[in-house]
N, C-alpha and C positions, 0 to 999 in steps of 0.2 A: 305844571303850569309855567313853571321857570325855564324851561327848553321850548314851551310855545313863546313864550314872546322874546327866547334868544334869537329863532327862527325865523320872528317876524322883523325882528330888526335886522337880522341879514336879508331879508326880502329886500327891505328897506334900503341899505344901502346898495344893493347889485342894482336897484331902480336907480340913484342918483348915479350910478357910476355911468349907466345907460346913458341916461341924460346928457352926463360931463362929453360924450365920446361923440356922440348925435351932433352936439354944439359943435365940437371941435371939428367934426366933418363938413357941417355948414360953410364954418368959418374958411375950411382951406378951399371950397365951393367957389366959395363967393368972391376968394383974392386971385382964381385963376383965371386965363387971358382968355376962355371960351366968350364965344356971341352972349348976349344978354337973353335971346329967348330960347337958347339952349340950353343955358346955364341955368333960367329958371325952371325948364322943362323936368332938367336930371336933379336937380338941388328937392324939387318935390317928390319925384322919384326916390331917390335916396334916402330921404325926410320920409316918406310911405314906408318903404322895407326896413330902415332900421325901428319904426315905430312899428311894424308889426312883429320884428323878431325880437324886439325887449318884450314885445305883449307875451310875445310865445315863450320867453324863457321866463317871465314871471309868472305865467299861468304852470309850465310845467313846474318850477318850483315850488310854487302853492299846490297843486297834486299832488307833491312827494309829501310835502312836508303833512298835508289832510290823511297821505294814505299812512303813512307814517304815525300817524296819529290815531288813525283807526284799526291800525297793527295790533296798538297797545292796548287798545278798548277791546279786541278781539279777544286778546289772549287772556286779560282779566275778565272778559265774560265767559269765556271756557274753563277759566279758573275757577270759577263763580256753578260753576255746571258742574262740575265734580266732584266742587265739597256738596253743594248741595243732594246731590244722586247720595255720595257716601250716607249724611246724614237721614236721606229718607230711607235708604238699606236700614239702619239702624235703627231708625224709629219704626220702621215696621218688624224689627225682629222682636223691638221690646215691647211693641202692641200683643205680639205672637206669643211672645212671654206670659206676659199676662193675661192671656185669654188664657191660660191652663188653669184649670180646676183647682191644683192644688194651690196657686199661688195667689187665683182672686178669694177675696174672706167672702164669707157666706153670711148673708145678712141673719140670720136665721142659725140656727144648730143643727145640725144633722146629725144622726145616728148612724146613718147606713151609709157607703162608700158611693159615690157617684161612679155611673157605669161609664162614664166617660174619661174616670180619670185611669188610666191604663197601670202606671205608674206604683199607683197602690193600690190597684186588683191583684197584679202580679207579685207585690210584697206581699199581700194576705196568703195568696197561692202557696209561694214560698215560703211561709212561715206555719201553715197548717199544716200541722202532722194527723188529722183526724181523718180517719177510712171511712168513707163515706158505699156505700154500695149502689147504688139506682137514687138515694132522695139527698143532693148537693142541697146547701143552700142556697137559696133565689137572693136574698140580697147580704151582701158583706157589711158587718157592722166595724164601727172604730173600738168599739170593746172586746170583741174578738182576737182580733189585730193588736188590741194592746196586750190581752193574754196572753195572746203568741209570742210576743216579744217579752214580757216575761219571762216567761218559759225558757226564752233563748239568752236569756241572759243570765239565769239560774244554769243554763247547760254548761255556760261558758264559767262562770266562776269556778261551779263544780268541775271542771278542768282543767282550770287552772290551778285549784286545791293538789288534786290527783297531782299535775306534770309536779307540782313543788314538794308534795310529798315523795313521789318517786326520783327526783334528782336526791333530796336528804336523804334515802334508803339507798341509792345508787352511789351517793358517799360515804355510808359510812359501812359498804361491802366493800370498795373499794380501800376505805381505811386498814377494816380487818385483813385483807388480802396482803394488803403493805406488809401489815406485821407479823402474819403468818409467813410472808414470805422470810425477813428479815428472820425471824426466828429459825425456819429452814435452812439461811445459811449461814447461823450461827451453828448449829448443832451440826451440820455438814463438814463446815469448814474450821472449826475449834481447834485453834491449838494448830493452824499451818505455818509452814516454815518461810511462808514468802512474807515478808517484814512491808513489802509497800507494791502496790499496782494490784491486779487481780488477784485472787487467789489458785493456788495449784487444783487443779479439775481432776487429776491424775495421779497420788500420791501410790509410794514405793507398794504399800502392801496389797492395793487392789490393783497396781498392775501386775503382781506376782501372783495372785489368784487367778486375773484373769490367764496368764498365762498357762499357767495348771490344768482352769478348768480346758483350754487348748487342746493341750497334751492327752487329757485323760479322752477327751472327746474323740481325738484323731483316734483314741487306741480303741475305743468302745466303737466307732466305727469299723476297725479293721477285724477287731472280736466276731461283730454283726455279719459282715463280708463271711469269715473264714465259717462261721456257723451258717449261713446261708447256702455256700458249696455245700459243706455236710449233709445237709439236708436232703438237699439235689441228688447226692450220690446216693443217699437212702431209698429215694423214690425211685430213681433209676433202678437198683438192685431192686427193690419191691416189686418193680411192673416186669423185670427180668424171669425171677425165680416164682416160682406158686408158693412154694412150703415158705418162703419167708412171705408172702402176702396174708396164706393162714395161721401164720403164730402174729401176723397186726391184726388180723379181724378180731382170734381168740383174743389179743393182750387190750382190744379195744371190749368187749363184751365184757369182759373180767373187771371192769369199771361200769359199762353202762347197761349189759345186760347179762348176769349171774346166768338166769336158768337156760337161757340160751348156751350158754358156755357148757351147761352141764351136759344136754345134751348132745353138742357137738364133739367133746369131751367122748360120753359114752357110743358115740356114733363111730369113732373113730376108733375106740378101743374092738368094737366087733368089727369094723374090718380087718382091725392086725390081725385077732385071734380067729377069724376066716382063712387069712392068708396062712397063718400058722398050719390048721390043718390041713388044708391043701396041701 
Protein backbone atom coordinates (compact mmCIF):
# COMPACT_ATOMS: atom_id res chain seq x y z
CA UNK A 1 0.00 0.00 0.00
CA UNK A 2 3.00 2.23 0.90
CA UNK A 3 4.65 2.01 -2.81
CA UNK A 4 1.13 2.63 -4.27
CA UNK A 5 0.77 5.99 -2.96
CA UNK A 6 4.78 6.59 -3.27
CA UNK A 7 3.84 6.02 -7.04
CA UNK A 8 1.08 8.23 -6.99
CA UNK A 9 2.72 10.90 -5.59
CA UNK A 10 5.41 10.60 -8.30
CA UNK A 11 2.46 10.73 -10.73
CA UNK A 12 1.81 13.74 -9.01
CA UNK A 13 4.71 15.56 -9.29
CA UNK A 14 5.81 14.57 -13.10
CA UNK A 15 1.93 16.34 -13.61
CA UNK A 16 3.23 19.73 -11.99
CA UNK A 17 6.38 19.59 -13.58
CA UNK A 18 4.36 19.15 -17.06
CA UNK A 19 2.47 21.98 -16.10
CA UNK A 20 5.71 24.34 -14.76
CA UNK A 21 7.34 23.64 -18.61
CA UNK A 22 3.82 24.14 -20.75
CA UNK A 23 3.68 27.64 -18.65
CA UNK A 24 7.16 28.46 -19.41
CA UNK A 25 6.74 27.62 -23.10
CA UNK A 26 3.56 29.99 -23.26
CA UNK A 27 5.43 32.53 -21.65
CA UNK A 28 8.59 32.47 -24.20
CA UNK A 29 5.43 32.32 -26.97
CA UNK A 30 4.00 35.14 -26.05
CA UNK A 31 7.30 37.53 -25.67
CA UNK A 32 8.39 36.63 -29.27
CA UNK A 33 8.18 39.30 -32.15
CA UNK A 34 5.79 36.82 -34.41
CA UNK A 35 2.40 38.42 -35.90
CA UNK A 36 -0.40 38.21 -33.23
CA UNK A 37 -2.49 35.78 -35.27
CA UNK A 38 0.28 33.60 -35.67
CA UNK A 39 1.34 33.65 -32.59
CA UNK A 40 -1.92 32.79 -31.28
CA UNK A 41 -2.41 30.06 -34.12
CA UNK A 42 1.08 28.11 -32.84
CA UNK A 43 0.74 29.09 -28.90
CA UNK A 44 -2.67 26.83 -29.09
CA UNK A 45 -0.98 24.53 -31.23
CA UNK A 46 1.83 24.07 -28.92
CA UNK A 47 -0.65 24.36 -25.86
CA UNK A 48 -2.66 21.11 -27.70
CA UNK A 49 0.61 18.84 -28.17
CA UNK A 50 2.28 19.50 -24.94
CA UNK A 51 -1.32 18.80 -23.39
CA UNK A 52 -1.71 15.70 -25.00
CA UNK A 53 1.85 14.37 -24.57
CA UNK A 54 1.66 14.99 -20.50
CA UNK A 55 -1.83 13.13 -21.15
CA UNK A 56 0.19 10.36 -22.81
CA UNK A 57 3.13 10.22 -20.34
CA UNK A 58 0.64 10.14 -17.34
CA UNK A 59 -1.55 7.68 -18.67
CA UNK A 60 1.46 5.43 -19.70
CA UNK A 61 2.82 5.81 -16.23
CA UNK A 62 -0.54 4.91 -14.58
CA UNK A 63 -0.21 1.55 -16.89
CA UNK A 64 2.94 0.70 -15.47
CA UNK A 65 2.61 1.56 -12.36
CA UNK A 66 -1.58 -0.76 -12.49
CA UNK A 67 0.44 -3.38 -14.43
CA UNK A 68 3.01 -3.31 -12.00
CA UNK A 69 0.65 -3.76 -9.63
CA UNK A 70 -1.24 -6.49 -11.05
CA UNK A 71 2.32 -8.27 -11.26
CA UNK A 72 2.10 -8.56 -7.66
CA UNK A 73 -1.55 -9.69 -7.42
CA UNK A 74 -0.61 -12.30 -9.97
CA UNK A 75 2.20 -13.81 -8.34
CA UNK A 76 0.46 -14.07 -4.93
CA UNK A 77 -2.59 -15.64 -6.67
CA UNK A 78 -0.39 -18.31 -8.09
CA UNK A 79 1.04 -18.36 -4.86
CA UNK A 80 -2.14 -18.84 -3.42
CA UNK A 81 -2.69 -22.01 -6.25
CA UNK A 82 -0.02 -24.05 -5.14
CA UNK A 83 -0.33 -24.10 -1.54
CA UNK A 84 -3.66 -24.60 -2.11
CA UNK A 85 -3.32 -27.85 -4.99
CA UNK A 86 -0.47 -29.05 -2.26
CA UNK A 87 -3.00 -28.96 0.61
CA UNK A 88 -5.76 -30.67 -1.51
CA UNK A 89 -2.90 -33.58 -2.46
CA UNK A 90 -2.92 -33.86 1.06
CA UNK A 91 -6.12 -33.92 2.27
CA UNK A 92 -7.18 -36.20 -0.27
CA UNK A 93 -4.40 -38.74 0.60
CA UNK A 94 -5.66 -38.48 4.31
CA UNK A 95 -9.40 -39.09 3.22
CA UNK A 96 -7.60 -42.13 1.37
CA UNK A 97 -6.13 -42.95 4.68
CA UNK A 98 -8.91 -43.26 6.27
CA UNK A 99 -11.16 -44.90 4.20
CA UNK A 100 -8.91 -48.24 5.02
CA UNK A 101 -10.65 -50.71 6.87
CA UNK A 102 -8.12 -51.09 9.23
CA UNK A 103 -7.93 -47.51 10.39
CA UNK A 104 -11.88 -46.55 10.39
CA UNK A 105 -13.34 -48.00 13.96
CA UNK A 106 -16.26 -50.15 13.32
CA UNK A 107 -19.17 -49.14 15.03
CA UNK A 108 -20.09 -52.54 15.94
CA UNK A 109 -17.52 -55.54 16.83
CA UNK A 110 -16.56 -57.80 14.47
CA UNK A 111 -15.38 -61.31 14.65
CA UNK A 112 -14.47 -62.09 11.22
CA UNK A 113 -11.79 -60.13 9.05
CA UNK A 114 -13.25 -57.82 6.41
CA UNK A 115 -12.56 -59.07 2.80
CA UNK A 116 -11.58 -55.94 1.94
CA UNK A 117 -8.99 -55.23 4.19
CA UNK A 118 -5.99 -56.93 2.29
CA UNK A 119 -3.61 -55.98 4.81
CA UNK A 120 -4.77 -58.45 7.37
CA UNK A 121 -5.86 -61.23 5.07
CA UNK A 122 -2.44 -61.62 4.05
CA UNK A 123 -1.12 -61.37 8.03
CA UNK A 124 -3.63 -64.37 8.76
CA UNK A 125 -2.11 -66.02 5.40
CA UNK A 126 1.17 -65.60 6.92
CA UNK A 127 0.74 -66.60 10.16
CA UNK A 128 -1.41 -69.98 9.52
CA UNK A 129 0.55 -72.91 9.53
CA UNK A 130 -2.53 -75.21 9.36
CA UNK A 131 -2.83 -77.66 6.09
CA UNK A 132 -5.79 -77.21 4.92
CA UNK A 133 -6.58 -80.00 1.95
CA UNK A 134 -9.79 -78.87 -0.44
CA UNK A 135 -12.08 -77.15 2.83
CA UNK A 136 -10.00 -73.46 3.58
CA UNK A 137 -11.99 -71.37 5.60
CA UNK A 138 -14.67 -69.06 4.11
CA UNK A 139 -14.27 -66.34 6.61
CA UNK A 140 -10.96 -65.32 8.72
CA UNK A 141 -11.61 -64.56 12.35
CA UNK A 142 -9.45 -61.90 14.71
CA UNK A 143 -9.24 -65.13 17.19
CA UNK A 144 -7.47 -67.01 14.76
CA UNK A 145 -5.20 -64.40 14.02
CA UNK A 146 -4.48 -63.88 17.52
CA UNK A 147 -3.64 -67.60 18.08
CA UNK A 148 -1.43 -67.32 15.40
CA UNK A 149 0.34 -64.69 16.73
CA UNK A 150 0.70 -66.41 19.73
CA UNK A 151 2.05 -69.06 18.46
CA UNK A 152 4.74 -66.86 16.84
CA UNK A 153 5.72 -65.31 19.68
CA UNK A 154 5.99 -68.57 21.78
CA UNK A 155 8.33 -69.72 18.58
CA UNK A 156 10.26 -66.67 18.93
CA UNK A 157 11.11 -66.77 22.66
CA UNK A 158 11.62 -70.35 22.45
CA UNK A 159 14.57 -69.23 20.18
CA UNK A 160 15.60 -67.14 21.72
CA UNK A 161 16.03 -69.62 24.99
CA UNK A 162 17.78 -72.05 22.57
CA UNK A 163 20.34 -69.21 20.67
CA UNK A 164 21.13 -68.14 24.66
CA UNK A 165 21.53 -71.44 25.81
CA UNK A 166 23.71 -72.52 22.81
CA UNK A 167 26.03 -69.21 23.09
CA UNK A 168 26.42 -70.39 27.37
CA UNK A 169 27.29 -74.04 25.88
CA UNK A 170 29.36 -72.52 23.12
CA UNK A 171 31.42 -70.72 26.02
CA UNK A 172 31.93 -72.86 28.08
CA UNK A 173 33.49 -75.50 25.19
CA UNK A 174 35.37 -72.87 24.43
CA UNK A 175 36.55 -72.33 27.98
CA UNK A 176 37.38 -76.20 28.40
CA UNK A 177 39.30 -76.00 25.00
CA UNK A 178 41.42 -72.86 26.58
CA UNK A 179 42.47 -75.15 29.15
CA UNK A 180 42.91 -78.27 27.60
CA UNK A 181 44.96 -76.43 25.49
CA UNK A 182 47.08 -74.67 28.19
CA UNK A 183 47.56 -77.84 29.93
CA UNK A 184 48.82 -79.30 26.53
CA UNK A 185 51.44 -77.01 26.51
CA UNK A 186 52.39 -77.30 29.82
CA UNK A 187 53.01 -80.90 29.68
CA UNK A 188 54.64 -80.45 26.07
CA UNK A 189 56.77 -77.62 26.85
CA UNK A 190 57.83 -78.32 30.80
CA UNK A 191 61.02 -77.65 31.79
CA UNK A 192 62.21 -75.67 28.25
CA UNK A 193 65.34 -73.96 28.08
CA UNK A 194 64.04 -70.76 26.49
CA UNK A 195 63.63 -68.39 29.64
CA UNK A 196 61.26 -65.57 27.55
CA UNK A 197 59.55 -65.36 23.88
CA UNK A 198 58.05 -68.74 22.40
CA UNK A 199 59.04 -71.76 23.50
CA UNK A 200 61.67 -74.30 21.61
CA UNK A 201 59.04 -76.42 18.98
CA UNK A 202 62.30 -78.46 18.48
CA UNK A 203 64.27 -79.65 21.44
CA UNK A 204 67.95 -81.66 21.06
CA UNK A 205 66.46 -85.18 21.66
CA UNK A 206 63.55 -85.28 19.17
CA UNK A 207 65.62 -83.88 16.65
CA UNK A 208 68.24 -86.74 17.31
CA UNK A 209 65.31 -89.26 16.87
CA UNK A 210 64.20 -87.78 14.29
CA UNK A 211 67.32 -87.92 12.68
CA UNK A 212 67.79 -91.86 13.34
CA UNK A 213 64.58 -92.58 12.50
CA UNK A 214 66.17 -91.03 8.90
CA UNK A 215 68.90 -93.18 8.78
CA UNK A 216 67.31 -96.32 9.79
CA UNK A 217 64.53 -95.54 7.10
CA UNK A 218 67.11 -94.78 4.24
CA UNK A 219 68.78 -98.25 5.24
CA UNK A 220 65.38 -100.22 5.48
CA UNK A 221 64.82 -98.71 2.03
CA UNK A 222 67.96 -99.83 0.56
CA UNK A 223 67.49 -103.50 2.49
CA UNK A 224 63.87 -103.41 0.48
CA UNK A 225 65.74 -102.48 -2.99
CA UNK A 226 68.56 -105.16 -2.55
CA UNK A 227 65.81 -107.89 -1.58
CA UNK A 228 63.71 -106.88 -4.37
CA UNK A 229 66.63 -107.53 -7.09
CA UNK A 230 66.94 -110.99 -5.27
CA UNK A 231 63.78 -111.85 -5.81
CA UNK A 232 63.87 -110.90 -9.51
CA UNK A 233 66.88 -112.99 -10.01
CA UNK A 234 64.98 -115.94 -8.44
CA UNK A 235 62.07 -115.75 -10.79
CA UNK A 236 64.37 -115.24 -13.55
CA UNK A 237 66.35 -118.40 -12.72
CA UNK A 238 62.71 -120.26 -12.06
CA UNK A 239 61.23 -119.33 -15.53
CA UNK A 240 64.88 -120.28 -16.91
CA UNK A 241 65.54 -123.85 -15.35
CA UNK A 242 62.38 -126.65 -14.99
CA UNK A 243 64.07 -128.72 -12.06
CA UNK A 244 64.29 -125.40 -10.13
CA UNK A 245 60.43 -124.58 -10.94
CA UNK A 246 59.55 -128.30 -9.72
CA UNK A 247 61.41 -128.22 -6.31
CA UNK A 248 59.05 -124.46 -6.01
CA UNK A 249 55.90 -126.29 -6.80
CA UNK A 250 57.07 -129.40 -4.59
CA UNK A 251 58.40 -126.76 -1.63
CA UNK A 252 55.00 -124.82 -2.30
CA UNK A 253 52.76 -128.32 -1.80
CA UNK A 254 54.83 -129.46 1.21
CA UNK A 255 53.01 -126.39 3.00
CA UNK A 256 49.74 -126.26 1.08
CA UNK A 257 49.12 -129.53 -0.23
CA UNK A 258 50.75 -132.85 1.54
CA UNK A 259 49.06 -135.65 -0.43
CA UNK A 260 49.66 -133.94 -3.53
CA UNK A 261 53.41 -133.96 -2.69
CA UNK A 262 53.21 -137.54 -1.91
CA UNK A 263 52.20 -138.38 -5.00
CA UNK A 264 54.33 -136.47 -7.15
CA UNK A 265 57.14 -137.53 -4.80
CA UNK A 266 56.12 -141.25 -5.71
CA UNK A 267 55.56 -140.47 -9.25
CA UNK A 268 58.93 -139.28 -9.61
CA UNK A 269 60.57 -142.12 -7.77
CA UNK A 270 59.08 -144.69 -10.68
CA UNK A 271 60.41 -142.85 -13.32
CA UNK A 272 64.06 -142.88 -11.94
CA UNK A 273 63.71 -146.48 -11.09
CA UNK A 274 62.19 -146.89 -14.90
CA UNK A 275 65.19 -145.13 -16.08
CA UNK A 276 67.38 -147.17 -13.88
CA UNK A 277 66.27 -150.39 -15.54
CA UNK A 278 66.43 -149.26 -18.89
Amino acid sequence: MRSRVKEAEAVCRVVEETSHSSRRRRSLVSSSTAPPYKSTRSFALISYLLTQKSRSEFLTLAYEIELHGHRDIYRLLTAISFSLQKQHRAFEQRMKMLQDPVVMGNRQERETIDSRDKFLSRLYTLLDDDEYDDHAPIFLTYAKLAENAGKLEQQLSSLRAQTASGRYRQQDMLTALVKELRECEEAVYAGSIASSGQPVLSPAPVVDAISQLGTMLLKLEQVSVDIIKVANEHKQAIKSDSVLATERELFTYFFTDPDRLRRTVADVEKRVQAQQVS
